[in-house]
C-alpha positions as a Markdown table, in Angstrom:
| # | Residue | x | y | z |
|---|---|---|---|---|
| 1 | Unk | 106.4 | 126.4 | 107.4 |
| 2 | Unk | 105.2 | 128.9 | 105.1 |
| 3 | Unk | 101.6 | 130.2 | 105.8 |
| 4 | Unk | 100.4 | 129.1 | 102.4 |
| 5 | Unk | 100.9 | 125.6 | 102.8 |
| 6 | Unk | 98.9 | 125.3 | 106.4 |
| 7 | Unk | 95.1 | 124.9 | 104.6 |
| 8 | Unk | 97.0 | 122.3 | 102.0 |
| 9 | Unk | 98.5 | 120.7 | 105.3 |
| 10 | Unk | 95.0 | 120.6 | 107.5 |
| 11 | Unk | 93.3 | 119.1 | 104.4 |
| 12 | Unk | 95.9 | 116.4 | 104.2 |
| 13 | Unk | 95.2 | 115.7 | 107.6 |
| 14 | Unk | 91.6 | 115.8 | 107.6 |
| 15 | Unk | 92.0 | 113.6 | 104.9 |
| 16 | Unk | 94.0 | 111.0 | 106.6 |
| 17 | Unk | 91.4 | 111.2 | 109.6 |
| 18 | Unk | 88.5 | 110.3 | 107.3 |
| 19 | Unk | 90.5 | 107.3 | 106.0 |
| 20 | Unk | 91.4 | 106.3 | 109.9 |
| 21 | Unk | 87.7 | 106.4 | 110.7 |
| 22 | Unk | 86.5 | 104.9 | 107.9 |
| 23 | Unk | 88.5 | 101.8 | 107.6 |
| 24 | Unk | 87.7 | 101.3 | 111.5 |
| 25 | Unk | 83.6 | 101.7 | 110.4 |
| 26 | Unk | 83.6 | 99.9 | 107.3 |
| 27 | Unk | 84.1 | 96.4 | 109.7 |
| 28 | Unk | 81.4 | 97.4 | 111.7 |
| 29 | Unk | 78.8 | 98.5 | 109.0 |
| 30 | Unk | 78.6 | 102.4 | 109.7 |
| 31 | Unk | 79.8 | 105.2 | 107.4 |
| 32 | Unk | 81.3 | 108.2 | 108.2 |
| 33 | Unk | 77.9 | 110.5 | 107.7 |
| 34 | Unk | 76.1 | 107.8 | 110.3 |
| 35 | Unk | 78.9 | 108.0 | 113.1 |
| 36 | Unk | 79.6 | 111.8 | 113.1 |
| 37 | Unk | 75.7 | 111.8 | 114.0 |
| 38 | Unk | 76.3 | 109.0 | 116.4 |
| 39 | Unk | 78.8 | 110.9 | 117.9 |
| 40 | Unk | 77.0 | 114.8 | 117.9 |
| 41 | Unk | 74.5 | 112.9 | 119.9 |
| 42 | Unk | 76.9 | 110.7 | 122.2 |
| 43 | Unk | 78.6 | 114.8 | 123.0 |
| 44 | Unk | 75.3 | 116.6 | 123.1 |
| 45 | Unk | 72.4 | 114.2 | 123.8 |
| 46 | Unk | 68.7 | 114.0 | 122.2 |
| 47 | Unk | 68.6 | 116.9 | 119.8 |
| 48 | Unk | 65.7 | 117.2 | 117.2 |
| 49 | Unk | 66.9 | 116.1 | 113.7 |
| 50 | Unk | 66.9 | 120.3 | 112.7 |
| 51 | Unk | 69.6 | 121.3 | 115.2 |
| 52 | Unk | 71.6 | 118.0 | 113.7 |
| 53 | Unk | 71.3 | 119.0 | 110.2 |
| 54 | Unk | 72.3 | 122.6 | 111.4 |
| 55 | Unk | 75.0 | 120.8 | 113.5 |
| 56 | Unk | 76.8 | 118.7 | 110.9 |
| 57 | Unk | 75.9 | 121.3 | 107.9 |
| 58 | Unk | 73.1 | 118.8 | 106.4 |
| 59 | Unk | 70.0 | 118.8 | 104.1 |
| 60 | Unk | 67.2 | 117.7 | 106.4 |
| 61 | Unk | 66.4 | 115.2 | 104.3 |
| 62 | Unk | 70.3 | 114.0 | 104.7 |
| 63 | Unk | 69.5 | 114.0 | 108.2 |
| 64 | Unk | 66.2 | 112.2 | 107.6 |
| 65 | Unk | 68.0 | 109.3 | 105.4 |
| 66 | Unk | 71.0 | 108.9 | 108.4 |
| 67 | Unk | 68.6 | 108.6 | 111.2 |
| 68 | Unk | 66.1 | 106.2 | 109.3 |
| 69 | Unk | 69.7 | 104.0 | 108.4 |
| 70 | Unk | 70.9 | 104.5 | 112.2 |
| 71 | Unk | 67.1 | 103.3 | 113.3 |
| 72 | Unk | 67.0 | 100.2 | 111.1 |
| 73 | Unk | 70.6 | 99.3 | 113.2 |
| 74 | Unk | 69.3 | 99.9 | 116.5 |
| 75 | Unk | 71.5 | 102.8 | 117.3 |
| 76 | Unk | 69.4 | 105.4 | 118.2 |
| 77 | Unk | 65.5 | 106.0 | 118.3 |
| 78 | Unk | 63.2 | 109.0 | 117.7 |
| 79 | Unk | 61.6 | 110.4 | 120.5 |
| 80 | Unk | 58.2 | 112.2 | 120.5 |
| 81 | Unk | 59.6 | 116.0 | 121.6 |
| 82 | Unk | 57.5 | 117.0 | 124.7 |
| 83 | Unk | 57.5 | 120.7 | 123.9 |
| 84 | Unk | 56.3 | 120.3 | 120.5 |
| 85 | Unk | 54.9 | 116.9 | 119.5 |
| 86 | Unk | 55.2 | 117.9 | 115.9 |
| 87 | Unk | 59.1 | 117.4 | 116.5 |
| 88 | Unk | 61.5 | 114.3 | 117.1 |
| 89 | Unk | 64.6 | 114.1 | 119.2 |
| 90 | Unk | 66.9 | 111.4 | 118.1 |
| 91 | Unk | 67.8 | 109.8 | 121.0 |
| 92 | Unk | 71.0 | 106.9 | 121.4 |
| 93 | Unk | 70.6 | 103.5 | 122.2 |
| 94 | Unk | 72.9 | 101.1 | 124.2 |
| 95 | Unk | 74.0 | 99.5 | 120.6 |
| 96 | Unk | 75.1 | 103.4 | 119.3 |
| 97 | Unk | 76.5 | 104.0 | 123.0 |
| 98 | Unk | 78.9 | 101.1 | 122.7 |
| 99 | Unk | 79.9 | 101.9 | 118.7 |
| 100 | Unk | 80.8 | 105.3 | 120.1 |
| 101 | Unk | 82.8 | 104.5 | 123.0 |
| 102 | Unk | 84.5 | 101.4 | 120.7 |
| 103 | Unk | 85.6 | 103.9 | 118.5 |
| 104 | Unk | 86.6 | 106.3 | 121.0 |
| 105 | Unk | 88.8 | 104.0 | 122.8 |
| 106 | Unk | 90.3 | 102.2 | 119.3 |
| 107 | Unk | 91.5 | 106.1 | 118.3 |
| 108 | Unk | 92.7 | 107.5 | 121.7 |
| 109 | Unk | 94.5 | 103.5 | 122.0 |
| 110 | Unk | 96.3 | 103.9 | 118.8 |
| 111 | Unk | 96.8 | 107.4 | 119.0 |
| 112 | Unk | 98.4 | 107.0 | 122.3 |
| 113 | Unk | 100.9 | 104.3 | 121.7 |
| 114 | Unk | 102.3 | 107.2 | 118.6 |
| 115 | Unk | 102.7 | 109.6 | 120.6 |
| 116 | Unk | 103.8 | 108.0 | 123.8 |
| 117 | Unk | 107.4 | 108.8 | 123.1 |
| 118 | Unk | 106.9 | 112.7 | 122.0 |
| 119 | Unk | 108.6 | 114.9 | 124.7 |
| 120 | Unk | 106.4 | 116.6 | 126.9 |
| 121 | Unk | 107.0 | 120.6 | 125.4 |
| 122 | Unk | 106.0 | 119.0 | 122.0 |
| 123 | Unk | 103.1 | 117.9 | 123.6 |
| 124 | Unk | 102.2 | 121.3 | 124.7 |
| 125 | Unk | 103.3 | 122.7 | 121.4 |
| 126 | Unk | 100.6 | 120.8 | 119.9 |
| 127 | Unk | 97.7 | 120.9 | 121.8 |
| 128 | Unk | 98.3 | 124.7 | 122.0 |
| 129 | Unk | 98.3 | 124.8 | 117.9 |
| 130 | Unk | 94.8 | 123.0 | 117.7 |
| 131 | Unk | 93.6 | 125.3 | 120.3 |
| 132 | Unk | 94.9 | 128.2 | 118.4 |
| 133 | Unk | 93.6 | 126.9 | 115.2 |
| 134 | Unk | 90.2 | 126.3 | 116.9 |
| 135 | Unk | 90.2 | 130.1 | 117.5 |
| 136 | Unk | 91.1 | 130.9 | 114.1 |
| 137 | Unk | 88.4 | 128.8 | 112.3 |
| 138 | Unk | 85.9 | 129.9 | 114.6 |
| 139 | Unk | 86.7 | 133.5 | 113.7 |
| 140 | Unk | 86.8 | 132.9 | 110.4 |
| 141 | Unk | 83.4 | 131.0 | 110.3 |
| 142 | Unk | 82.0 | 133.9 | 111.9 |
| 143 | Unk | 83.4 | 136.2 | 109.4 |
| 144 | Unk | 82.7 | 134.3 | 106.5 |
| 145 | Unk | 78.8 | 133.9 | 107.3 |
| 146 | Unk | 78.5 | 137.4 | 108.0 |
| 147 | Unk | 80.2 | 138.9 | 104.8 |
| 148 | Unk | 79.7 | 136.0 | 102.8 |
| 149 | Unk | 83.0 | 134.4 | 101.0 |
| 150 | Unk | 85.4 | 136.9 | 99.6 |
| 151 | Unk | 86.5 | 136.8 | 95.7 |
C-alpha cells in the first residue's frame, strides 16, 4: 500500500463505522453525538460535562444540548459535584447502561462472525496495526497541538 493512500483508507473506514453505528442507533432513537457520550461515560464513569466536552472535542454548549437530550431519555442524570457544587457530573442510568452494552454486544456479535474464519497471524497482524496506529496518532496529536498544524 503506498503511504499516501493510508489517511484516504482510515477515513473510509471511519466512515463506514459511523454508518454501522448509526443505522444500529437510528432504531433505537439515539444519534451518534448522544452515544459517543454514552459510551465516554459507560468507559470512564461520572465526569463533569467540561472534561466531556474536552473529551469528545465539543463546545460546552454541545455538551449542554447532548446531556439535556440524553436526560429527557432517561439515560443519564446530572449529579451535584461534591467538591464543587457549582459543577455537575453526568452520571449513567440503568436505561444508558443497557443501550451501551446492546450496542457493545450487537458490534463485537457481528464483528465476530466476519472475522471468525481470518487465520490467527492475520489476526495478530491486525491488532498490532491499530496498536501501532494508536501510537502514531497520539504522537501526532501531541505534535500538532504543540506546533500547531503545519502549511
Amino acid at each position: 500500500m503506498n503511504p499516501l493512500d493510508l489517511p484516504k483508507s482510515l477515513r473510509l473506514i471511519q466512515n463506514k463505522w459511523t454508518r454501522f453505528y448509526t443505522c444500529f442507533l437510528n432504531g433505537r432513537d439515539l444519534t451518534l453525538p448522544q452515544f459517543t457520550l454514552l459510551l465516554l461515560v459507560a468507559d470512564e464513569g461520572p465526569l463533569p460535562m467540561g472534561e466531556i466536552a474536552r473529551k469528545l472535542y465539543l463546545a460546552s454548549s454541545s455538551v449542554t444540548h447532548l446531556v439535556d437530550q440524553l436526560e429527557m431519555k432517561k439515560m443519564i442524570e446530572r449529579k451535584q459535584n461534591h467538591k464543587d457544587r457549582r459543577s455537575y457530573r453526568i452520571c449513567l442510568l440503568k436505561k444508558g447502561e443497557e443501550i451501551v452494552e446492546q450496542v457493545r454486544r450487537f458490534t463485537v456479535d457481528r464483528l465476530s462472525s466476519e472475522v471468525r474464519e481470518w487465520p490467527e497471524s492475520e489476526m495478530r497482524t491486525v491488532g498490532k496495526f491499530f496498536e501501532t496506529m494508536t501510537r502514531v496518532v497520539d504522537r501526532l496529536i501531541d505534535e500538532t497541538s504543540v506546533k500547531g498544524p503545519r502549511p
